[in-house]
C-alpha positions as MATLAB code, in Angstrom:
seq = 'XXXXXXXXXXXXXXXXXXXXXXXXXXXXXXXXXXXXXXXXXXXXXXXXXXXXXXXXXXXXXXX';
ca = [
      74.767   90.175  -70.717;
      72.693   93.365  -71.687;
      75.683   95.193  -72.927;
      76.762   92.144  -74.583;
      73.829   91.929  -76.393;
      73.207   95.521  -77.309;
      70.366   96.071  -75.293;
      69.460   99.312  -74.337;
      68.656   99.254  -70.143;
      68.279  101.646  -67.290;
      69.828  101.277  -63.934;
      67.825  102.353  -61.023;
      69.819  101.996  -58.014;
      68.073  101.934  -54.575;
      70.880  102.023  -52.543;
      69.822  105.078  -50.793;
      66.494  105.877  -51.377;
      64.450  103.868  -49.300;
      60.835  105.010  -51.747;
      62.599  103.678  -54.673;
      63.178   99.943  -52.857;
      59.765  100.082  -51.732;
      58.646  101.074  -55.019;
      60.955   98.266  -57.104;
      59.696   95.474  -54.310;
      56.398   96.190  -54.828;
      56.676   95.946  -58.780;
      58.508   92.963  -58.374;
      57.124   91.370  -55.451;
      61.157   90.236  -54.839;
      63.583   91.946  -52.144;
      66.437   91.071  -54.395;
      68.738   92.727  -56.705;
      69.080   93.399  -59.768;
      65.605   92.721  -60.661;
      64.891   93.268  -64.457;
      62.084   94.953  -66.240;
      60.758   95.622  -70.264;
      59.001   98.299  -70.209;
      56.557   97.881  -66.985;
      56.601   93.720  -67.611;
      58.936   92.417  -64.717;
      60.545   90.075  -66.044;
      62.749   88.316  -63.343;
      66.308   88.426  -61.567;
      69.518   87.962  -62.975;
      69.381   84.103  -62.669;
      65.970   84.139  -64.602;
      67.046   86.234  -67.557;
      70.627   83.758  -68.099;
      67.899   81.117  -68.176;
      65.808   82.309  -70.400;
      69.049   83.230  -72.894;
      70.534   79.620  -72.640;
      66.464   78.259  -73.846;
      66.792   81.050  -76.745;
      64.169   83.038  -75.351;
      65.318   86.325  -73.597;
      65.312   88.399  -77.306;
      61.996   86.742  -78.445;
      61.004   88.501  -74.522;
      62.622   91.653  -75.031;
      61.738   92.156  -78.247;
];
């Protein structure tokens, strides 16, 4: 939906570096993947961002 959109993102995949899930979970305070973040703002999982897009929200968020 990013790419869709034309919003610029980073992927930080934590796969194999065991500091960088640590690091993500505690930011988060979730376990899951993909977890999504503006800026330092978490703001939520994949589920949580097509929610806020279907109440017109997620570019008012990201803006």
């Amino acid at each position: 939906m990013l790419n869709n959109k034309n919003i610029p993102f980073t992927e930080i995949s934590i796969a194999n570096d065991p500091n960088k899930r640590a690091e993500m979970i505690q930011k988060s305070q979730r376990s899951t993947v993909p977890q999504i973040f503006n800026g330092d703002k978490h703001v939520g999982d994949c589920t949580e961002i097509y929610d806020l897009e279907s109440r017109g929200k997620l570019d008012e968020l990201l803006a």
